[in-house]
Rosetta silent file (secondary structure, phi, psi, omega in degrees, C-alpha in Angstrom):
SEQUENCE: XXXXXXXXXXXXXXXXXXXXXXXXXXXXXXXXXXXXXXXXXXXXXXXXXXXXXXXXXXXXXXXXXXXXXXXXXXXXXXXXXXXXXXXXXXXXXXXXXXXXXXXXXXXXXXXXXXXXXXXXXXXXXXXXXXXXXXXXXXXXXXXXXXXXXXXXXXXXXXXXXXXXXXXXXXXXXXXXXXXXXXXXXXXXXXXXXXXXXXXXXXXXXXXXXXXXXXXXXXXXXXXXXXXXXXXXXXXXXXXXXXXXXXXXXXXXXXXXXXXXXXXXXXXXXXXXXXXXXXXXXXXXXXXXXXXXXXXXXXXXXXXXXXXXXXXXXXXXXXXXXXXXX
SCORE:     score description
SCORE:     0.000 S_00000001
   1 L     0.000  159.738  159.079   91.504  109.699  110.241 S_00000001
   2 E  -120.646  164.239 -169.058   93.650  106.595  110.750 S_00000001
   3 E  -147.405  174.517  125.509   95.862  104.980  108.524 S_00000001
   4 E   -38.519   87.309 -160.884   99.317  103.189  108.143 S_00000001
   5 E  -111.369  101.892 -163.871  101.977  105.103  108.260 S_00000001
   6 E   -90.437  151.078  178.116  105.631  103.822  106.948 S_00000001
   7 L  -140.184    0.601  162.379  108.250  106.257  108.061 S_00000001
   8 L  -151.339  168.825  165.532  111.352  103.862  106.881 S_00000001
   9 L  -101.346  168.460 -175.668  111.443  101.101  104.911 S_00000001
  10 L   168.484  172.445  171.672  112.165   98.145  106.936 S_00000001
  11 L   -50.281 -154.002 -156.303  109.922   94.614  107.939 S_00000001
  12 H   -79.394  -46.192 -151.683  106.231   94.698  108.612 S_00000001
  13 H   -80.542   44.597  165.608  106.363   95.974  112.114 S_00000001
  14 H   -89.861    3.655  176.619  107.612   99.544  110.501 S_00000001
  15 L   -89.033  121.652  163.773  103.929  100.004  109.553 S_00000001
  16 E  -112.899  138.671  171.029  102.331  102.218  112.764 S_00000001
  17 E   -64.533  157.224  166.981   98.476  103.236  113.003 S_00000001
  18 E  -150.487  139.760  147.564   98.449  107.262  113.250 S_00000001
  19 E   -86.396  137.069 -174.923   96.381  109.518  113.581 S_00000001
  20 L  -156.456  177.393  159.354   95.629  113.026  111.332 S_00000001
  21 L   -59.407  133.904  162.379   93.201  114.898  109.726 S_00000001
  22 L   -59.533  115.542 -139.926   90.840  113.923  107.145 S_00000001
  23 L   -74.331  152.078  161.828   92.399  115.213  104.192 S_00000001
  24 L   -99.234  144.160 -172.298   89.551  117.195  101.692 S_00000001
  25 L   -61.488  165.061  168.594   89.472  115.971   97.925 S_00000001
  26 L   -91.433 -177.008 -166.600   90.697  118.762   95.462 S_00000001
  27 L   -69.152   -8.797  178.933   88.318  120.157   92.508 S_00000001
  28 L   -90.570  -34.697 -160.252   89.608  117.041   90.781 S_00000001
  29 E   -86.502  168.532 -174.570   89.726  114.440   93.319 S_00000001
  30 E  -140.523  107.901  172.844   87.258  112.071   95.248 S_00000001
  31 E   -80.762  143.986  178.311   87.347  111.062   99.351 S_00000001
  32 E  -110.051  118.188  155.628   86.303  107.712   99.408 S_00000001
  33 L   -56.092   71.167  174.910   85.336  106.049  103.380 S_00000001
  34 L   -55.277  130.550 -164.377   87.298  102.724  102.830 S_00000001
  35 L   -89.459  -19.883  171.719   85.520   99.715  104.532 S_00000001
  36 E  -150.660  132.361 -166.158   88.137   97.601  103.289 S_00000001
  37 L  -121.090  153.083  166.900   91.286   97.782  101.945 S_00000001
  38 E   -87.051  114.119 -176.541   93.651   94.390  100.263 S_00000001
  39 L   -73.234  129.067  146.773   96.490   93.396  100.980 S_00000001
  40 L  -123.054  167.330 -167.295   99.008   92.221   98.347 S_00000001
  41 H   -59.175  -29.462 -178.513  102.455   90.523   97.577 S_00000001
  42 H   -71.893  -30.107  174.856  103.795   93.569   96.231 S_00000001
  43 H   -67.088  -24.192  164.949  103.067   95.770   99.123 S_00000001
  44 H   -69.709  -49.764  169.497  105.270   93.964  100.862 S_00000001
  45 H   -59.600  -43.761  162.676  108.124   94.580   98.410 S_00000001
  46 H   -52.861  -45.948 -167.618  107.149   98.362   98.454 S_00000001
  47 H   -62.086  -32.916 -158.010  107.221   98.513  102.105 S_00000001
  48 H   -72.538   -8.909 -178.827  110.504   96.409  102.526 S_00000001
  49 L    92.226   -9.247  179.405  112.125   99.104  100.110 S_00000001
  50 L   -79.844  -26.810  179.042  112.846   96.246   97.590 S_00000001
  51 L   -61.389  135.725  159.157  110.279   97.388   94.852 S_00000001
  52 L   -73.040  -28.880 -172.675  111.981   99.627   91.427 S_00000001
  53 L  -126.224  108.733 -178.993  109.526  101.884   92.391 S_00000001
  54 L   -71.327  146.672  156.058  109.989  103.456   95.995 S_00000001
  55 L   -73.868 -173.744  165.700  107.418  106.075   97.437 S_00000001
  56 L  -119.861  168.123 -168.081  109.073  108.718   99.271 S_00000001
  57 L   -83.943  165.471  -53.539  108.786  108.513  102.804 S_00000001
  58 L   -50.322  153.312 -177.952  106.542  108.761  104.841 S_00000001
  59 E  -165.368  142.389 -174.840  103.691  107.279  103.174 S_00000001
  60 L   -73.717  111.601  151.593  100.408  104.913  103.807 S_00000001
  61 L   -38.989  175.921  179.146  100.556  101.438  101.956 S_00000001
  62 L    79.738  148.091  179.818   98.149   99.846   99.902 S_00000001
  63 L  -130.125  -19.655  168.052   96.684  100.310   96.115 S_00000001
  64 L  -124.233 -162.060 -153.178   93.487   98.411   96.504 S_00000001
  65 L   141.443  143.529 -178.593   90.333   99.170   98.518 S_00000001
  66 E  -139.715  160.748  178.010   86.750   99.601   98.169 S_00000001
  67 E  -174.777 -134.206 -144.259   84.215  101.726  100.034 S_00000001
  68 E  -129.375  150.545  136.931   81.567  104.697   99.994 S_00000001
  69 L  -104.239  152.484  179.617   82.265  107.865   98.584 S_00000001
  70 L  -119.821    2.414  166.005   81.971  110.818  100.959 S_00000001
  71 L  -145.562  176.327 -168.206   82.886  114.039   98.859 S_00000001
  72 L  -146.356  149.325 -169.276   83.347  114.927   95.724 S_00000001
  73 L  -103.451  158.812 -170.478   85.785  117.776   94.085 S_00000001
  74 L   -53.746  -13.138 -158.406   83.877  120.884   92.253 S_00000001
  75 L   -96.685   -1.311 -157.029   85.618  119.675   88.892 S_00000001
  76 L  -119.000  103.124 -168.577   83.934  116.104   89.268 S_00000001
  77 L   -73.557 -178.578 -153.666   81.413  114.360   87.079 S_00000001
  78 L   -24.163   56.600  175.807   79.603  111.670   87.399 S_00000001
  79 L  -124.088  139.407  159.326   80.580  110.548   90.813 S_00000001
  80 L  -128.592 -171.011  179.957   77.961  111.555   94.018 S_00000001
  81 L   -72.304  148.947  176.534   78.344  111.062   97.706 S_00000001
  82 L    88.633  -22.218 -166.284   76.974  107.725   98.828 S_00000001
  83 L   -67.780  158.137  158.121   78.325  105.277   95.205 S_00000001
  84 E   -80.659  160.626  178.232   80.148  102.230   96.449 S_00000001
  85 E   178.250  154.296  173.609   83.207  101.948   94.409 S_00000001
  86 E  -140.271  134.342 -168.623   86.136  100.005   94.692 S_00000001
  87 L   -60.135  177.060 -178.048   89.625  101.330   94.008 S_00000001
  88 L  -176.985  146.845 -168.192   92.432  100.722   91.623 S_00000001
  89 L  -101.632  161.681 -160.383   95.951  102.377   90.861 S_00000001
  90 L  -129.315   -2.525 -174.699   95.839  103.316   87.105 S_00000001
  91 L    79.563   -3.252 -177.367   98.893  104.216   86.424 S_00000001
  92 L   -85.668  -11.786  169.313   98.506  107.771   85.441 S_00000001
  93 L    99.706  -43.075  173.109  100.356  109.571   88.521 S_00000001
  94 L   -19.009  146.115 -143.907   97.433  110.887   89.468 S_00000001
  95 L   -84.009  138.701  161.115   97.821  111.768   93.183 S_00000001
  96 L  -176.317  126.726  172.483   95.789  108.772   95.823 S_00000001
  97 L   -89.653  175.361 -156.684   97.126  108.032   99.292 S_00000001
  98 L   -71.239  176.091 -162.021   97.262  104.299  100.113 S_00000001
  99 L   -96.422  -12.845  178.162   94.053  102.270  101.156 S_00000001
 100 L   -69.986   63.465 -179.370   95.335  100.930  104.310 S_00000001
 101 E  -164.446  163.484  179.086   93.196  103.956  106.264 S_00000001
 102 L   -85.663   -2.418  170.714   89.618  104.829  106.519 S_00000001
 103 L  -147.754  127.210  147.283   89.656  107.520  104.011 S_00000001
 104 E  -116.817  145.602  174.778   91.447  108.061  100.739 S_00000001
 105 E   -95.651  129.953 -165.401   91.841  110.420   98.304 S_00000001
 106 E  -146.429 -179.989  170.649   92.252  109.183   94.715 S_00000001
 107 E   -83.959  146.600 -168.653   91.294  110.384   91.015 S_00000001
 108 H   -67.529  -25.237  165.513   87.635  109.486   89.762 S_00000001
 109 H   -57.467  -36.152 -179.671   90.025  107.337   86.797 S_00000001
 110 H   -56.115  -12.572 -164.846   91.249  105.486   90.052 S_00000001
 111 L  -117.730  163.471 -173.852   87.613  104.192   90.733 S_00000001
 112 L  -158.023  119.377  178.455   85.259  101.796   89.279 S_00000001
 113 L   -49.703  103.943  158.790   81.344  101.294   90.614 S_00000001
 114 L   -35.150  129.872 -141.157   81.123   98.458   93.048 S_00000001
 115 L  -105.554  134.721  161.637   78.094   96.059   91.956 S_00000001
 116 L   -30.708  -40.720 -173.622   75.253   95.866   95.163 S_00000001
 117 L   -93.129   22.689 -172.558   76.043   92.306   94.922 S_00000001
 118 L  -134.994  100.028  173.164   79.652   92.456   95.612 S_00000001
 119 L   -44.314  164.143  177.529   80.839   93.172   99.677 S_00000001
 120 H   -87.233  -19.730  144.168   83.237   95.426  100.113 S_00000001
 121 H   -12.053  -85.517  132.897   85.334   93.053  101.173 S_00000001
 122 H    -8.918  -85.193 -173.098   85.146   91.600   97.576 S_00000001
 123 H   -21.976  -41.285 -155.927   85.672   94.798   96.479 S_00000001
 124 L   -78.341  -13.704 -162.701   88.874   95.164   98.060 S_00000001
 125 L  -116.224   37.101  156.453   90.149   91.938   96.407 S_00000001
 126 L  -122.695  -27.016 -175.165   89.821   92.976   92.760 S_00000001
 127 L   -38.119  -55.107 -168.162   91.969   95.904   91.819 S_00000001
 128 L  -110.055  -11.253  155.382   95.598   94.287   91.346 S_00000001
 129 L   -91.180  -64.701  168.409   94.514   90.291   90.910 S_00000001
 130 H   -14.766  -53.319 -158.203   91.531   91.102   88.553 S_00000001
 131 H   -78.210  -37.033  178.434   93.034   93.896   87.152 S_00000001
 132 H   -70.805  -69.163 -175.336   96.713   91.236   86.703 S_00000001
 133 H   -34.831  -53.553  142.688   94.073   88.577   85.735 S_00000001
 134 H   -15.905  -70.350 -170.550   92.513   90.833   82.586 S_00000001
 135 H   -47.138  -76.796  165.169   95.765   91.700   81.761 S_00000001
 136 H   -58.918  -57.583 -179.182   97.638   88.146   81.409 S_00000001
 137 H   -59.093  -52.038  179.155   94.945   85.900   80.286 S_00000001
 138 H   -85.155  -19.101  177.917   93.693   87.943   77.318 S_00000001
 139 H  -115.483  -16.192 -175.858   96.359   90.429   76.554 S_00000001
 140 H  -117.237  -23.167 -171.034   99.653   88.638   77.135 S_00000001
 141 L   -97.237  -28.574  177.287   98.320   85.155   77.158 S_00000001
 142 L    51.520   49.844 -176.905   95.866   86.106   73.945 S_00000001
 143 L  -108.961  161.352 -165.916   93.789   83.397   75.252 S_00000001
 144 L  -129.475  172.661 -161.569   90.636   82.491   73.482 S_00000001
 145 L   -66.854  145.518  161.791   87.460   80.471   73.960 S_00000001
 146 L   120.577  -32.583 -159.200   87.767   76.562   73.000 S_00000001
 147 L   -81.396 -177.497  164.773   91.952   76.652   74.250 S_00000001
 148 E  -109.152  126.466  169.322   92.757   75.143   77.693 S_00000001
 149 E   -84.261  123.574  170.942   94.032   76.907   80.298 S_00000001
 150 E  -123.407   99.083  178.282   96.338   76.111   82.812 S_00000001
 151 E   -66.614   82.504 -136.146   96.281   77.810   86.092 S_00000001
 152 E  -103.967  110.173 -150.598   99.392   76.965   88.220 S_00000001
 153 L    97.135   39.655 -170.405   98.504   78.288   91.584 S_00000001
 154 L   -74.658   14.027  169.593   95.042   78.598   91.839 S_00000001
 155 L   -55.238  -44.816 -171.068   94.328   79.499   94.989 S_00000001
 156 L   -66.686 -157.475  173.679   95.321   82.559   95.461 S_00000001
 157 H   -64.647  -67.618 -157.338   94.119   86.036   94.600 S_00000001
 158 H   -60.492  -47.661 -163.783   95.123   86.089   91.048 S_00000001
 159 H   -66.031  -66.979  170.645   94.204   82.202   90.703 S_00000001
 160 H   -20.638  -71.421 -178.648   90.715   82.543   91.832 S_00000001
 161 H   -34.633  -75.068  171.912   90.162   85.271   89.307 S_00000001
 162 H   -38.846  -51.386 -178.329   91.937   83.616   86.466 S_00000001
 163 H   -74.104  -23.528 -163.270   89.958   80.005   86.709 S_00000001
 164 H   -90.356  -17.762 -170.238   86.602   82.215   87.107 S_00000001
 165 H   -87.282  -39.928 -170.744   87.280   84.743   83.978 S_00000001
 166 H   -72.718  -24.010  150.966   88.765   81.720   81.639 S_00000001
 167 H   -41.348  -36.952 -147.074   85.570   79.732   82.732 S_00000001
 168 H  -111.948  -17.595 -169.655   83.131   82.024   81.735 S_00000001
 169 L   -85.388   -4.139  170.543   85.163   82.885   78.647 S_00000001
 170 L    82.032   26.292 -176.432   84.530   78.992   77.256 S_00000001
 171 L  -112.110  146.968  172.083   87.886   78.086   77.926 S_00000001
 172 E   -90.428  140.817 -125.089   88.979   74.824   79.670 S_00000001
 173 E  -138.304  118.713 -160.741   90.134   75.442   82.788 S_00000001
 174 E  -128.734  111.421  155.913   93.379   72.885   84.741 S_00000001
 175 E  -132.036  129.950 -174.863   93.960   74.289   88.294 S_00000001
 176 E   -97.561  131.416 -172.740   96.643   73.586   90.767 S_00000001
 177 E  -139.311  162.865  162.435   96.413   74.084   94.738 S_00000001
 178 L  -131.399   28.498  144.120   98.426   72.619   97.341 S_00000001
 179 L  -120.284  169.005  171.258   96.194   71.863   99.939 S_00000001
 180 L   -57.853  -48.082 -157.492   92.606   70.178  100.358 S_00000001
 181 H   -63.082  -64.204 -145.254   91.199   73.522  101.234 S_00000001
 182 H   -84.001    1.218 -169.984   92.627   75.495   98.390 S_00000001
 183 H  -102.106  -25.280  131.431   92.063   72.269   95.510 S_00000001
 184 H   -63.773  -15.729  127.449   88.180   72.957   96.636 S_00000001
 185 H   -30.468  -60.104  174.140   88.191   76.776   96.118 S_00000001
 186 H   -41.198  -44.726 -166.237   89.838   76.136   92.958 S_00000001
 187 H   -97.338  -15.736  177.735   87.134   74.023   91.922 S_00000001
 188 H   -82.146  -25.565  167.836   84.073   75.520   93.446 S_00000001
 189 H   -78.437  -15.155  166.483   85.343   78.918   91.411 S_00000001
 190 L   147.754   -2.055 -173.761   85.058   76.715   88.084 S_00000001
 191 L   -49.153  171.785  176.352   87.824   74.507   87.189 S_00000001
 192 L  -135.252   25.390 -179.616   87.054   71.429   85.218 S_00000001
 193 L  -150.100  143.603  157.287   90.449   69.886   86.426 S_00000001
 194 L  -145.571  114.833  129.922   92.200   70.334   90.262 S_00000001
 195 E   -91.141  154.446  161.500   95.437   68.651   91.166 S_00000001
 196 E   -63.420  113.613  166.289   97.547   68.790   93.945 S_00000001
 197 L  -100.187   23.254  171.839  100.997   70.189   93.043 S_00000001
 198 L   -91.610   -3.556  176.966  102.578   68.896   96.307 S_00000001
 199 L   -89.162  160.573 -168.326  101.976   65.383   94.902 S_00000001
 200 L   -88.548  138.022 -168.026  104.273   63.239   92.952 S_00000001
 201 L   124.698  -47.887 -169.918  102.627   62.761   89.582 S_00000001
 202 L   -25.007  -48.998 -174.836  100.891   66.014   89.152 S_00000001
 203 L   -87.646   -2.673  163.353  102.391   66.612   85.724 S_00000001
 204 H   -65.710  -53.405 -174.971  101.314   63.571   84.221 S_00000001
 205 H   -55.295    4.312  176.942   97.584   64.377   85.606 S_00000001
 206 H   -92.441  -58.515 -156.326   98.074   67.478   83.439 S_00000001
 207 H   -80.147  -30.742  161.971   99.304   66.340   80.869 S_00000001
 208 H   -63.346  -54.094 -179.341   96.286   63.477   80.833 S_00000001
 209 H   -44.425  -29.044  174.571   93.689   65.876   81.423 S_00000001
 210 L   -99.737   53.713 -178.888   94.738   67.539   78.129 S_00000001
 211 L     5.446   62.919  156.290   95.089   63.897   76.240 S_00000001
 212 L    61.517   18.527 -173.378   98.490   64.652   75.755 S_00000001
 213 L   -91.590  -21.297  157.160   97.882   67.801   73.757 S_00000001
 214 L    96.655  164.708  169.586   99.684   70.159   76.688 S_00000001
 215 E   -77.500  143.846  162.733   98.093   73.809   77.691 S_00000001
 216 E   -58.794  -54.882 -174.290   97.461   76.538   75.285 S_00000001
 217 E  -136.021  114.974 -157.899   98.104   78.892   77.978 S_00000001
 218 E   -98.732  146.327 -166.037   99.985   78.356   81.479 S_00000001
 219 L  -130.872   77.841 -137.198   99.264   81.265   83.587 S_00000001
 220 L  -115.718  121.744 -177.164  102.166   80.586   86.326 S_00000001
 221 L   -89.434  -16.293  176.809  102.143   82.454   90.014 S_00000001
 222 L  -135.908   56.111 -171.155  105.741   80.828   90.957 S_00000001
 223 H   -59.940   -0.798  176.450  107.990   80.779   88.130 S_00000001
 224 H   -82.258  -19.618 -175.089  111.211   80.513   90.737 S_00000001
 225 H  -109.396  -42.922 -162.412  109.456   76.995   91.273 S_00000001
 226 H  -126.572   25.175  121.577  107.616   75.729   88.302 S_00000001
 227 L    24.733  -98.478  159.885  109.303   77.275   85.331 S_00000001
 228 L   -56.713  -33.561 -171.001  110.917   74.486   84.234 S_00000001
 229 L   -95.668  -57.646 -158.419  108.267   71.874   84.457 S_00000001
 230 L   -89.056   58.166  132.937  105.854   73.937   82.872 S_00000001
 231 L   -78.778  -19.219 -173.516  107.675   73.922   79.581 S_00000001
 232 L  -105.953   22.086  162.309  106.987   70.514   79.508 S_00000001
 233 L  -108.647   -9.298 -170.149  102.999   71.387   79.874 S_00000001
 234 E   -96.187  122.419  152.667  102.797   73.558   76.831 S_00000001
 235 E   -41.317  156.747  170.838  100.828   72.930   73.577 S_00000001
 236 E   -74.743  146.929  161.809  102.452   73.804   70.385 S_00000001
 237 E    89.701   -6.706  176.329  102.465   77.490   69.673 S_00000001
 238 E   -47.631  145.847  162.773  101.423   77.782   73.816 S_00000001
 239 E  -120.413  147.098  171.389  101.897   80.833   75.758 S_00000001
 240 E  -119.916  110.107  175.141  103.072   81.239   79.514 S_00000001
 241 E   -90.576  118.988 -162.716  102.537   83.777   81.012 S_00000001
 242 E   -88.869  142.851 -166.517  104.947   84.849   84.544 S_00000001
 243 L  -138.602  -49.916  179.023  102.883   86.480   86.840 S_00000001
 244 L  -156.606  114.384 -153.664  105.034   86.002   89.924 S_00000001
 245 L  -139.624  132.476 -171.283  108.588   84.930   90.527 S_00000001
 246 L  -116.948   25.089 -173.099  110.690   84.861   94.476 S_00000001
 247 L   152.569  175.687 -178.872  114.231   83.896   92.537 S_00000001
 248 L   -96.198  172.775  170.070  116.044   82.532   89.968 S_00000001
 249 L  -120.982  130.566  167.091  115.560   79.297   88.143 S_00000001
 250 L  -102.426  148.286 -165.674  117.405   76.974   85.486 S_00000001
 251 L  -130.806  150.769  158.402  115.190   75.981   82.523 S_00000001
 252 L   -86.692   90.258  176.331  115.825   73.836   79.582 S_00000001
 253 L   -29.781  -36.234 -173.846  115.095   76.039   76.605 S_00000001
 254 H   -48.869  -41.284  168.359  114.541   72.987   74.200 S_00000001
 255 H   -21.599  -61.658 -168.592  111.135   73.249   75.919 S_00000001
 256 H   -77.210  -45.045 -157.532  110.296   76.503   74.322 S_00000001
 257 H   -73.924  -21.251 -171.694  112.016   75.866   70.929 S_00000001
 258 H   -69.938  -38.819 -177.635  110.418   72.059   70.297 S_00000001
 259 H  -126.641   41.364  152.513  106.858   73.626   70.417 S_00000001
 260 L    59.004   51.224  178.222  107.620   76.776   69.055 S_00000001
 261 L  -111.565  162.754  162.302  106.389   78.638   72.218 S_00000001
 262 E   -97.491  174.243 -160.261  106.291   81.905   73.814 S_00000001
 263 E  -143.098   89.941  131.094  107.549   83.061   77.375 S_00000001
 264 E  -117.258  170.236 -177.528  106.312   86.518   78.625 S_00000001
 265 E  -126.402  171.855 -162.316  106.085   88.198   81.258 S_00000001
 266 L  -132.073  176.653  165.925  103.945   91.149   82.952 S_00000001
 267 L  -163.042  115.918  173.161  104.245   93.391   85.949 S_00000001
 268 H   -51.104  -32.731  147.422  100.814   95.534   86.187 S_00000001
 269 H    -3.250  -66.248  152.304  102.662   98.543   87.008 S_00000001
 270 H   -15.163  -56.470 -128.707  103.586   98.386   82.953 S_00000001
 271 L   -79.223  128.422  174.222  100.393   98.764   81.998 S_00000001
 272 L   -69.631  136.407 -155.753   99.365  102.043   79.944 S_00000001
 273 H   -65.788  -25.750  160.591   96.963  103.933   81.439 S_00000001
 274 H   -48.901  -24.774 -178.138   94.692  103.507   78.451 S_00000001
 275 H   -76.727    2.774 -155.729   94.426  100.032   78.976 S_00000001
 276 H   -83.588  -18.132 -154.272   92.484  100.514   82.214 S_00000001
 277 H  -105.943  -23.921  165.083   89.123  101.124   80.549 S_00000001
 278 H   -74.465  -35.856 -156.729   88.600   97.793   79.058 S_00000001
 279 H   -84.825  -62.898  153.507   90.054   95.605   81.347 S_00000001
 280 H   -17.929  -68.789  150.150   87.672   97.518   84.031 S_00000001
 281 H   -23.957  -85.248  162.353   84.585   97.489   81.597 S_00000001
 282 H    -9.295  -79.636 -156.107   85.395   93.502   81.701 S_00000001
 283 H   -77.621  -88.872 -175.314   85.555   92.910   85.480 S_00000001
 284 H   -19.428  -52.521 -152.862   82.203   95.013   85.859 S_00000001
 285 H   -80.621  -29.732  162.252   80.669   93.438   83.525 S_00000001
 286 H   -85.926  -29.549  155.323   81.556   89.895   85.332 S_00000001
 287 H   -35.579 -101.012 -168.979   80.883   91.355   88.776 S_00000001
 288 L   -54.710    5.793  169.159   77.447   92.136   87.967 S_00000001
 289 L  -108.681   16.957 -175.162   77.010   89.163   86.208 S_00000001
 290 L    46.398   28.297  178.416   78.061   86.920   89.053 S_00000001
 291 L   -87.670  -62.421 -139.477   81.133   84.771   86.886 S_00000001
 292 L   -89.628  142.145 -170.821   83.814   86.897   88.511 S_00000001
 293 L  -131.459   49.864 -162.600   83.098   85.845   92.565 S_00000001
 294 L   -32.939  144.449  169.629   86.318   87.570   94.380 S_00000001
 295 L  -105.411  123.847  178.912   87.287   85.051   97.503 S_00000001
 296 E  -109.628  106.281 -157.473   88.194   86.873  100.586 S_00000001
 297 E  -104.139    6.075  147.130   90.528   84.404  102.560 S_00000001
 298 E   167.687  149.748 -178.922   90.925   86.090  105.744 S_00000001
 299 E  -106.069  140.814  171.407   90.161   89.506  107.354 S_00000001
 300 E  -117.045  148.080  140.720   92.497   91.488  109.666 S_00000001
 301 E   -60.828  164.860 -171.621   92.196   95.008  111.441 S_00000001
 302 H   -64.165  -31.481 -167.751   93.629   97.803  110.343 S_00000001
 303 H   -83.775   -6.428  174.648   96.158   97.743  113.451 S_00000001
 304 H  -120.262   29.557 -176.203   97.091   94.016  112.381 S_00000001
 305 H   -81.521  -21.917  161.825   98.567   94.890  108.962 S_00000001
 306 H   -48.919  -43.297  173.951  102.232   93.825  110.109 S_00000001
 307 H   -61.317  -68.715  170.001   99.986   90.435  110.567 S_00000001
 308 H   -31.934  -41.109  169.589   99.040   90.570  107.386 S_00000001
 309 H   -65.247  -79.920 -147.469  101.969   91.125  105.478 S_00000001
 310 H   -56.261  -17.794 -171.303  103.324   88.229  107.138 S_00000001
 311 H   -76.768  -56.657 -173.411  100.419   86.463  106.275 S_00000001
 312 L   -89.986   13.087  155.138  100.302   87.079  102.593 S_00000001
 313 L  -116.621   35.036  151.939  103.824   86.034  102.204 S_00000001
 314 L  -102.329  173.140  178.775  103.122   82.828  103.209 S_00000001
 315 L   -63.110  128.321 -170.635  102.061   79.565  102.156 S_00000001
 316 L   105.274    5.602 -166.760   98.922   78.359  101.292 S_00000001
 317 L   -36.940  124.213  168.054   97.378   81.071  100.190 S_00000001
 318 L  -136.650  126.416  140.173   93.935   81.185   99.550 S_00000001
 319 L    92.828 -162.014  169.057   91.605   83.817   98.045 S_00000001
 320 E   -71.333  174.519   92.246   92.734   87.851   99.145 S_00000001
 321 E   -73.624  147.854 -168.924   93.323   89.257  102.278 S_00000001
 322 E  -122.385  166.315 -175.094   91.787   92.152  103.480 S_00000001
 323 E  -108.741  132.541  161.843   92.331   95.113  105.901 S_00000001
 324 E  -133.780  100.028 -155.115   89.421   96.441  108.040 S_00000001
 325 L   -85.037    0.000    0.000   89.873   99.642  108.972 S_00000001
């Protein structure tokens, strides 16, 4: 098979194509043929060696992916040859090498049935922003139908998600882009608000859109940037949830203490492996119901994932990137 192979940690071009055998699943395990695998910000901090949690060397990137399965181990129930499925890491240690390759082996908890109506493509772009998206809005963010939502950075993987599950969930839904391109994604996935947040102003138009009542819940992809300001977007009793931070920041606390707010933060990694079955259950359940619409925002080959990386730590982000192996 071929794959990605890191053999230090170091910048993007330390990822090399290889070739080996296709490994066979164990009586537990499942080979999947991935048609696509996703690239995220964190794989870049695993590769670069920067990540609390290091692989050991050598070892194939990636955690999310979707495909075919093509075997199945003797121990392994309701999985056959042929489902679509699209991967996810679950947190249980269970053994799966990364998705940047045309075949992985993972645990049948690692997998979740791909909907007919969802490319694999798609696929590849739900595990770790869906799976973040789940996570924040409803379990850290506790947000519920009727509040307002404010996504700050909606472009992106995570963003996408987040304005399409808090849409369908009856919540009102304030999304931020910084381009034309990505403030019409934002809004064609459901917002019922889009600003610019490279324009001067922005936080007034926020703060109008909610008639001066502030968000219930700020759902923030670049808390090294916007922090500070969105304390001064929060409803009383609001929560904000950090999702993604490149640095430090100084904040004025009085923010938090005037409307009695909360501050947490997530890292999916955290997540107990029990929680996997709901938030999964969910994101099927929107899949096949066409609210959740994954955006796939540019395709690479597998042999261009140093392109990629560089890609998805850049600006402007819109929708996933994917791997095509």
């Amino acid at each position: 098979m071929r794959s990605i192979v890191v053999r230090e940690f170091g910048a993007p071009s330390v990822m090399q194509v290889e070739e080996s055998a296709t490994p066979a699943p164990g009586p537990s395990q499942v080979l999947v043929r991935i048609r696509a695998a996703g690239v995220n910000p964190v794989d870049t901090y695993i590769r670069s060696g920067v990540y609390a949690i290091k692989p050991q060397l050598p070892f194939t990137p990636g955690i999310d992916g979707a495909g075919d399965i093509e075997a199945v181990g003797a121990d392994v129930t309701g999985w056959k040859k042929g489902d679509r499925v699209y991967l996810f890491n679950d947190n249980s240690g269970q053994q799966k090498t990364g998705s940047y390759a045309d075949h992985v082996i993972c645990a049948p908890t690692q997998m979740a049935k791909l909907p007919t109506n969802v490319t694999y493509g798609q696929g590849a772009a739900i595990g770790v922003p869906y799976g973040t998206v789940a996570y924040a809005l409803f379990k850290r963010g506790q947000a519920k139908p009727g509040e307002t939502v404010l996504v700050h950075g909606a472009s992106g993987g995570v963003g996408i998600g987040a304005v399409q599950a808090a849409r369908a969930h009856g919540m009102t839904v304030i999304g931020t882009a910084g381009s034309e391109r990505g403030m019409k994604a934002v809004e064609e996935a459901g917002a019922h608000v889009v600003v610019n947040h490279r324009e001067d102003g922005y936080l007034e138009q926020i703060m109008k859109a909610t008639h001066g009542k502030g968000a219930d819940v700020i759902l923030e992809m670049n808390a090294h940037l916007n922090l500070d300001k969105d304390l001064t977007l929060l409803a009383k009793q609001g929560r904000l949830v950090l999702i993604g931070n490149r640095g430090r920041i100084e904040i004025d606390p009085r923010g938090i203490m005037a409307r009695e707010a909360s501050v947490v933060g997530m890292v999916l990694f955290n997540i107990a492996p029990a929680e996997f079955g709901w938030m999964h259950a969910a994101i099927g359940a929107g899949l096949a119901n066409g609210s959740l619409r994954p955006l796939v925002g540019r395709e690479f080959p597998l042999a261009d994932a140093a392109d990629a990386h560089e890609a998805v730590m850049g600006t402007g982000a819109l929708g996933k990137i994917v791997l095509l192996p």
